[in-house]
C-alpha positions as CSV (number, residue, x, y, z in Angstrom):
1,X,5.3,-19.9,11.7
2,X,6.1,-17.2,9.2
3,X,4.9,-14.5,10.7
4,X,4.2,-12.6,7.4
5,X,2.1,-9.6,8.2
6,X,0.0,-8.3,5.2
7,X,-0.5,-4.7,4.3
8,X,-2.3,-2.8,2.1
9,X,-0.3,0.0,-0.4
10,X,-0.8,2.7,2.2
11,X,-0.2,0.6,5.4
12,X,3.2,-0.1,3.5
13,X,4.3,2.8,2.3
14,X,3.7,4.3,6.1
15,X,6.2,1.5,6.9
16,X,8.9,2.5,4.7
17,X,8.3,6.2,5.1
18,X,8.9,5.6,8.7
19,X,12.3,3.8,8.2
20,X,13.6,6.6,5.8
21,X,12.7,9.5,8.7
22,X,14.7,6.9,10.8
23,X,17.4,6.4,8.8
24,X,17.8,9.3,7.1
25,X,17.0,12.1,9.9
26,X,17.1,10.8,13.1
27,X,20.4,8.5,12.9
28,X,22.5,11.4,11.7
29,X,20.6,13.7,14.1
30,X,22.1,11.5,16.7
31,X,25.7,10.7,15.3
32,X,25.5,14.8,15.6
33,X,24.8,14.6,19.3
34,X,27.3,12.4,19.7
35,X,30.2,13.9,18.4
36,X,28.9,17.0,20.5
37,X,28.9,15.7,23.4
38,X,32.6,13.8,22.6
39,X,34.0,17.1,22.2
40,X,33.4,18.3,25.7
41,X,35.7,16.3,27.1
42,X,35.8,13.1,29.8
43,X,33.1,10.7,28.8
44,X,33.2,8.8,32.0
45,X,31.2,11.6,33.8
46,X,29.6,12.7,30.2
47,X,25.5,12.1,31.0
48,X,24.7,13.8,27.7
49,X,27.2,11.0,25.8
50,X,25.5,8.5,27.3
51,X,22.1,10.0,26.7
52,X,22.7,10.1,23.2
53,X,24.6,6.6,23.4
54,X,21.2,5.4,24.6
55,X,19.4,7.1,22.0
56,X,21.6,6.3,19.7
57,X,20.9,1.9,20.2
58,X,17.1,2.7,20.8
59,X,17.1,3.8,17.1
60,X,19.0,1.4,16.0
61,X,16.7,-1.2,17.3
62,X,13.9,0.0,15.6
63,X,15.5,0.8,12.6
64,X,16.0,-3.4,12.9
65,X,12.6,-4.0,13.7
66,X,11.4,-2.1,11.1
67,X,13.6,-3.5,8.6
68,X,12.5,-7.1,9.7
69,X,8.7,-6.2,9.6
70,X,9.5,-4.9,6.0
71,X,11.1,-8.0,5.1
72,X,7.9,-10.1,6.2
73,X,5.6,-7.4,4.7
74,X,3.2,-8.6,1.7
75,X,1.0,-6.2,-0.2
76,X,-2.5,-7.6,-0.4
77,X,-3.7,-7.3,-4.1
78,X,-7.3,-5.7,-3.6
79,X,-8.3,-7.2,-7.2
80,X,-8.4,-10.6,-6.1
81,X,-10.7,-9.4,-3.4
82,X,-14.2,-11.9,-3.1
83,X,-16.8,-10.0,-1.4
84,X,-19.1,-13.1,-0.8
85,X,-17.4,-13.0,2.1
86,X,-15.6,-10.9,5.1
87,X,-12.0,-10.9,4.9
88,X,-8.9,-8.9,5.3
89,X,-9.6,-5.5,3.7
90,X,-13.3,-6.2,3.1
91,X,-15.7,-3.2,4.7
92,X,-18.6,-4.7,6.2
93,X,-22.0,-3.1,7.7
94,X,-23.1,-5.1,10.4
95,X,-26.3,-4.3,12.4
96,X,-26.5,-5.2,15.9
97,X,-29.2,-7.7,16.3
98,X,-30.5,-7.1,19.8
99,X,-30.2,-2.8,19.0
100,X,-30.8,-2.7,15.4
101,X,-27.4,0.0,15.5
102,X,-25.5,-0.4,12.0
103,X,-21.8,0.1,11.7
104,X,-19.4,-0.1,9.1
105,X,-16.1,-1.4,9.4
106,X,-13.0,-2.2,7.4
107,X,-11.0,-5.8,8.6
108,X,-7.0,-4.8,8.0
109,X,-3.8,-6.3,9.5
110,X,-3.1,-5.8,13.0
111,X,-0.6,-3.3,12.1
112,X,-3.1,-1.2,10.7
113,X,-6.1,-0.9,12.7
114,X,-7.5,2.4,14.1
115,X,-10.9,2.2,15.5
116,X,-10.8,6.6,14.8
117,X,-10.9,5.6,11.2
118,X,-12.8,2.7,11.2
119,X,-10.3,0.4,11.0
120,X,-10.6,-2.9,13.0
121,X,-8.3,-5.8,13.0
122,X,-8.5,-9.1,11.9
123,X,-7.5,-10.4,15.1
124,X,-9.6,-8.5,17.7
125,X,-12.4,-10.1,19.0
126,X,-14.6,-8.1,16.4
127,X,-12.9,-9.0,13.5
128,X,-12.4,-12.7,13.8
129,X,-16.1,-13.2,14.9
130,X,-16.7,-11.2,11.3
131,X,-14.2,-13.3,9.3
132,X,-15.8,-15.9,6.7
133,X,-19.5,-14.3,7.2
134,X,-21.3,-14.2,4.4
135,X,-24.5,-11.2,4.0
136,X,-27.5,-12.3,6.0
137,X,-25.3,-14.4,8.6
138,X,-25.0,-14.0,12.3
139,X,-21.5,-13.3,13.8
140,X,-21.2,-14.0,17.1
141,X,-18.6,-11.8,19.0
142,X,-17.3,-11.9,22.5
143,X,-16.8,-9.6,24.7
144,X,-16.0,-9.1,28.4
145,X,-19.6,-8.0,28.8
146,X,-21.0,-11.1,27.2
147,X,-21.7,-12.2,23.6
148,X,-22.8,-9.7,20.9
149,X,-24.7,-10.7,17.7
150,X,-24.3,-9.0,15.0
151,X,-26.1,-9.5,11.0
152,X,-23.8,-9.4,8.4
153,X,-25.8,-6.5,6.3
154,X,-23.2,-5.8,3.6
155,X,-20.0,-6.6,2.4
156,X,-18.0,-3.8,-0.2
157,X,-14.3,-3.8,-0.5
C-alpha cells in the first residue's frame, strides 16, 4: 500500500507551513541552545546539552515525518467533484431517522478532520457509513451505543 494521503489546498498548505516554522525557526532556535549550553563547559554533567540534544532529534524527527507525509501528499482537485454522491470533500446534510435532528458535515482526509469545524473523516465510523450514499438513501453507522440511521438529505461540495 501507498499510503498517499489526500488534501485539500488549505489542509496542504497547513502542512508545509508547519515544516517551514520547523525548519526555519525552531531548528536554529535549537542549534542556538546548543551552542549555549557547549559553552558552559563539561558536557558529561551538562543536563541543559542534553536537553537540547533531545530536543534537538525530536525535531528532527518530525521535520522527517513531515517531509514524508508531504511527499505522499496529493491535492484533491474540487472540480472533478460528483455530488451524486458522498465522497471525500463532499458536505452532506444527513437527518437522523429515528430523531428527525439534521447535521451538516464535510468528509476530509484523516489528516484534516475537526469535528469543532465540522469536519469529519473519511475513515471514522461516521464517514465511511456516509461514503457512496446517494440523496434519499439510508446510511447505516455504528457506534458503541448501537446502530444509527441516518437519510442522506443533501449533498453540496
Amino acid at each position: 500500500m501507498s499510503n498517499i494521503s489526500y488534501y485539500t489546498e488549505e489542509g496542504l498548505a497547513r502542512l508545509k507551513q508547519e515544516l517551514k516554522q520547523y525548519e526555519s525557526v525552531d531548528r536554529p532556535a535549537i542549534s542556538n541552545q546548543i551552542a549555549d549550553a557547549r559553552d558552559k563547559g563539561d558536557l558529561s554533567e551538562n543536563a541543559e546539552y542534553d536537553a537540547a540534544k533531545e530536543a534537538q532529534g525530536m525535531l528532527e524527527m518530525k521535520i522527517s515525518k513531515l517531509k514524508e507525509s508531504l511527499a505522499k501528499a496529493r491535492l484533491i482537485d474540487e472540480s472533478q467533484m460528483d455530488n451524486s454522491k458522498v465522497f471525500i470533500l463532499s458536505t452532506v446534510t444527513i437527518k437522523n431517522v429515528k430523531s428527525n435532528a439534521e447535521m451538516t458535515y464535510t468528509l476530509v482526509a484523516e489528516n484534516e478532520a475537526d469535528v469543532k469545524l465540522k469536519k469529519v473523516s473519511i475513515e471514522s465510523p461516521l464517514g465511511k457509513g456516509l461514503l457512496g450514499k446517494a440523496v434519499g438513501e439510508i446510511a447505516e453507522v455504528e457506534t458503541p451505543g448501537g446502530t444509527i440511521e441516518f437519510e442522506i438529505v443533501k449533498i453540496t461540495r
